[in-house]
mmCIF file of the C-alpha atoms, coordinates in Angstrom:
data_MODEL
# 
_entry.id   MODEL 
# 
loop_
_atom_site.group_PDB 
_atom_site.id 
_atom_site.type_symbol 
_atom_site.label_atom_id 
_atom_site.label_alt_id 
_atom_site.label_comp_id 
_atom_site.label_asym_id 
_atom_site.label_entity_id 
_atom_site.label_seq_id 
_atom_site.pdbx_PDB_ins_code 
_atom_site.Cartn_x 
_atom_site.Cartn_y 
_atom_site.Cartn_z 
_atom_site.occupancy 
_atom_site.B_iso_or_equiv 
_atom_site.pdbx_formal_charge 
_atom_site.auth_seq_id 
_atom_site.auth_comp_id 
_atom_site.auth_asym_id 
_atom_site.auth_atom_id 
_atom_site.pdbx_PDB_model_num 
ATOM 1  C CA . UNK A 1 1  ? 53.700 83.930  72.363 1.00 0.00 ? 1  UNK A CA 1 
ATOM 2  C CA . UNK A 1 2  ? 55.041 84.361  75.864 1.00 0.00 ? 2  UNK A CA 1 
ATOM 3  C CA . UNK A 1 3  ? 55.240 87.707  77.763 1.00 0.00 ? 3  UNK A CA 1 
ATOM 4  C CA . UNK A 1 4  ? 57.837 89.033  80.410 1.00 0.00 ? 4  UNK A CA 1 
ATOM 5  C CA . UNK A 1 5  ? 57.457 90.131  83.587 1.00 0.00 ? 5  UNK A CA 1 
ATOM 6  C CA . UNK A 1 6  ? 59.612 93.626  84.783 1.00 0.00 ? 6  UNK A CA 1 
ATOM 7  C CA . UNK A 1 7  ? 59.051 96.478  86.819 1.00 0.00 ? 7  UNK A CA 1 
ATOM 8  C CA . UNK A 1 8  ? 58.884 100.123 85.761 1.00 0.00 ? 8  UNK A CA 1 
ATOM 9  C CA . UNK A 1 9  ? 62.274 101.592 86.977 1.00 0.00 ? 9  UNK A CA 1 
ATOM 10 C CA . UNK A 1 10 ? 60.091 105.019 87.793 1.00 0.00 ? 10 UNK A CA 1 
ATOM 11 C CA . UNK A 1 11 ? 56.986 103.369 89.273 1.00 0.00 ? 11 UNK A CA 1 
ATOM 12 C CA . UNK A 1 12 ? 57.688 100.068 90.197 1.00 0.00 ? 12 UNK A CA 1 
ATOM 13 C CA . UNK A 1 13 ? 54.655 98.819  88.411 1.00 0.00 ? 13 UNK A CA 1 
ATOM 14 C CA . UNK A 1 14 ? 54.566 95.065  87.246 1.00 0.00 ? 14 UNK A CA 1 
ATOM 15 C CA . UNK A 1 15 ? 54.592 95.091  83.285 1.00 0.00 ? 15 UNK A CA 1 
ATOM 16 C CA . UNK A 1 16 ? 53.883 92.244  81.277 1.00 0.00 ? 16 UNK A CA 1 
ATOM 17 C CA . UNK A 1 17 ? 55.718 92.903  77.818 1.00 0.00 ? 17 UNK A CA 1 
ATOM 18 C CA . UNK A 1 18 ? 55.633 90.872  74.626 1.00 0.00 ? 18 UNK A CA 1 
ATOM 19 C CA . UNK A 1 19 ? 59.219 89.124  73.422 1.00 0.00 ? 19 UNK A CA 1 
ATOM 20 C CA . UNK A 1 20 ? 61.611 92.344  73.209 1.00 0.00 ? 20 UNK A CA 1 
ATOM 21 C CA . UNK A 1 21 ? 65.001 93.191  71.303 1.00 0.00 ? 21 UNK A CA 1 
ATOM 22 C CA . UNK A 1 22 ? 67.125 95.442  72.958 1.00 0.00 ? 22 UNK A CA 1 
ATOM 23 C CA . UNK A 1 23 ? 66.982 99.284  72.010 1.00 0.00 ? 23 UNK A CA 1 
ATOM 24 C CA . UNK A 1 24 ? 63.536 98.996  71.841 1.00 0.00 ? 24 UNK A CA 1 
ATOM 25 C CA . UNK A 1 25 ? 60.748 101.380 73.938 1.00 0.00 ? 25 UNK A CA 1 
ATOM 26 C CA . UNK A 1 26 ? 58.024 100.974 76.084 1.00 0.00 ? 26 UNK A CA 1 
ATOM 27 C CA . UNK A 1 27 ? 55.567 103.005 77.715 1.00 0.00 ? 27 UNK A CA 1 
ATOM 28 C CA . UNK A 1 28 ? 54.751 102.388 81.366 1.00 0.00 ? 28 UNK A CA 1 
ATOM 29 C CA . UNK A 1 29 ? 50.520 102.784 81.999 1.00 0.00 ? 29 UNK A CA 1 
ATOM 30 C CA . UNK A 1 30 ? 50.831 104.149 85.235 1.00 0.00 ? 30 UNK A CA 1 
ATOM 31 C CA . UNK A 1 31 ? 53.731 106.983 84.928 1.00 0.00 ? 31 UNK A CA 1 
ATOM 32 C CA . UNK A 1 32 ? 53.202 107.232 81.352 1.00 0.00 ? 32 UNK A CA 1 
ATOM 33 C CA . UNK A 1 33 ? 57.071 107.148 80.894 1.00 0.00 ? 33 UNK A CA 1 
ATOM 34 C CA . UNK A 1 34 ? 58.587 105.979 78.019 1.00 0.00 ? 34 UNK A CA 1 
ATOM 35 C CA . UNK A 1 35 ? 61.325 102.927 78.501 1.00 0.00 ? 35 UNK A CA 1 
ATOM 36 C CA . UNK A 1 36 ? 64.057 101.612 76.676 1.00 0.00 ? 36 UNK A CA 1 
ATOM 37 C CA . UNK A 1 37 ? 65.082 98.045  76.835 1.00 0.00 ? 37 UNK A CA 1 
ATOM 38 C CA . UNK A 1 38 ? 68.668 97.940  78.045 1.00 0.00 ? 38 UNK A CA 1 
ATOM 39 C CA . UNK A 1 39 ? 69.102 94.374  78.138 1.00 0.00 ? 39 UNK A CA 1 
ATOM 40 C CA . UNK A 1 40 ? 67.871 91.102  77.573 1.00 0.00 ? 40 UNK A CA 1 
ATOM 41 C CA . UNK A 1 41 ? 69.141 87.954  79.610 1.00 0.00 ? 41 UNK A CA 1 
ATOM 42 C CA . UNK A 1 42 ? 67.027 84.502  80.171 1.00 0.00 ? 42 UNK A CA 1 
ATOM 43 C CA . UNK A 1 43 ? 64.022 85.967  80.478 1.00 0.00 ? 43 UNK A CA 1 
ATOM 44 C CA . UNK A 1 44 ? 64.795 89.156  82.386 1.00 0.00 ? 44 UNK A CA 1 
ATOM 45 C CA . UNK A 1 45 ? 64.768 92.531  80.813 1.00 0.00 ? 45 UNK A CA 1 
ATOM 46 C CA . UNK A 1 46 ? 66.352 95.720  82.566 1.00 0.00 ? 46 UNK A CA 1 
ATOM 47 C CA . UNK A 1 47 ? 64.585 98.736  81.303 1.00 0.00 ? 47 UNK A CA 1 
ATOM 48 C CA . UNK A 1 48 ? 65.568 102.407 81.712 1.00 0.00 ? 48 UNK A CA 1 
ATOM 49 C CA . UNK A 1 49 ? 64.179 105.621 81.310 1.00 0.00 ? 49 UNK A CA 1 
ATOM 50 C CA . UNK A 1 50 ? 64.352 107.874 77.728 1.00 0.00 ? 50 UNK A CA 1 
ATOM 51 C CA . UNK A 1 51 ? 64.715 111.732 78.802 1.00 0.00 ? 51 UNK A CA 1 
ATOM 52 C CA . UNK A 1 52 ? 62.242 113.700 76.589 1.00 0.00 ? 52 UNK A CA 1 
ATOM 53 C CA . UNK A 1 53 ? 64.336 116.763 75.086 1.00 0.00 ? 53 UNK A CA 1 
ATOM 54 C CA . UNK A 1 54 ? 62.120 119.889 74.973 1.00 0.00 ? 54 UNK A CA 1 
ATOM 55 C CA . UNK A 1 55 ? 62.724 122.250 72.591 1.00 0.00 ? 55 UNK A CA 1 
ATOM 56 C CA . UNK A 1 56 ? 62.997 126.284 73.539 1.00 0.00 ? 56 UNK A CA 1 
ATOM 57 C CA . UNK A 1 57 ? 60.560 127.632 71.721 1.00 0.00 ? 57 UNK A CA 1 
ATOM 58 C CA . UNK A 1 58 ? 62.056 131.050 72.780 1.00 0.00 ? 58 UNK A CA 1 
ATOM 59 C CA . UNK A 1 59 ? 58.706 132.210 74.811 1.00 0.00 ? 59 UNK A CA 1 
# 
């Protein structure tokens, strides 16, 4: 099983990430960010970041 290298688009931290379909998510160690694979091509994988709705809670 062979990984891929990438860098966080937030952090620029190297991640090593297991064989990937696209649409999936990630989370980055360092940020803590969660990432969504945008696309897959020979080995590279461009990853970008999923903004977290909050919900109003009305407080």
């Amino acid at each position: 099983m062979s990984t891929v290298a990438t860098l966080c688009p937030e952090c620029e931290t190297e991640l090593s990430l297991p064989p990937l379909t696209e649409g999936e998510t990630v989370n980055c160690p360092e940020c803590l960010l969660t990432l969504r694979v945008t696309h897959l091509e020979q080995g590279r994988v461009e990853l970008e970041l999923v903004e977290a709705e909050l919900r109003d809670w009305g407080q």
